[in-house]
N, C-alpha and C positions, 0 to 999 in steps of 0.2 A: 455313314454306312461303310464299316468293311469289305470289302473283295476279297474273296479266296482268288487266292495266285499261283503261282508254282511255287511258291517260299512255303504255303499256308501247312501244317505239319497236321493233315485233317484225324489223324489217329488221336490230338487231342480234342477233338469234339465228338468222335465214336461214342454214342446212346449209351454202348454196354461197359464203356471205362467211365465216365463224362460224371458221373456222381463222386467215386474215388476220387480222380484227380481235382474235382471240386473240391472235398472234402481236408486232402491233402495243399493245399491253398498252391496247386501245382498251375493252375485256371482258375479263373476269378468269372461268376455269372455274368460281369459285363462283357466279358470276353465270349462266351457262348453266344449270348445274344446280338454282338454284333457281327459274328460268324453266319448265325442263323439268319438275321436280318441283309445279307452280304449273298444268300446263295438266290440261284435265279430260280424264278418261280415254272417247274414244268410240267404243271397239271394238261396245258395243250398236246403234250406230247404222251402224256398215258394211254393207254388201250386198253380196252374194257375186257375181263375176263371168265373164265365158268369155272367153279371150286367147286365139287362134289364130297359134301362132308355124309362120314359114316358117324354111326351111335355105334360105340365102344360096348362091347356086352361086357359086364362084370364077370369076377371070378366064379361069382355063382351058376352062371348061364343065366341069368334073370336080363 
């Protein structure tokens, strides 16, 4: 298992790059997965929340 450290450059495992630089063979998926497998687990430390979702009215007014 890897550790993320203060060397680890976490902008290349960012979710919203992380396909590109995949693709780009800049990151290799074992390198993702031992980053992901590398970070600590902290669901203990979540807090539960309330999201008050609206329905969007169309342009119609419908």
């Amino acid at each position: 298992m890897v550790k993320a450290n203060a060397h680890t450059d976490y902008r290349l495992y960012d979710v919203r790059v992380r396909r590109r630089l995949l693709d780009a063979g800049i990151i290799k998926q074992k390198d993702v997965d031992k980053f992901l497998a590398g970070l600590p687990d902290m669901a203990d430390e979540a807090e539960p929340s309330e999201v008050q979702l609206h329905e969007k009215k169309s342009e119609s007014g419908e």
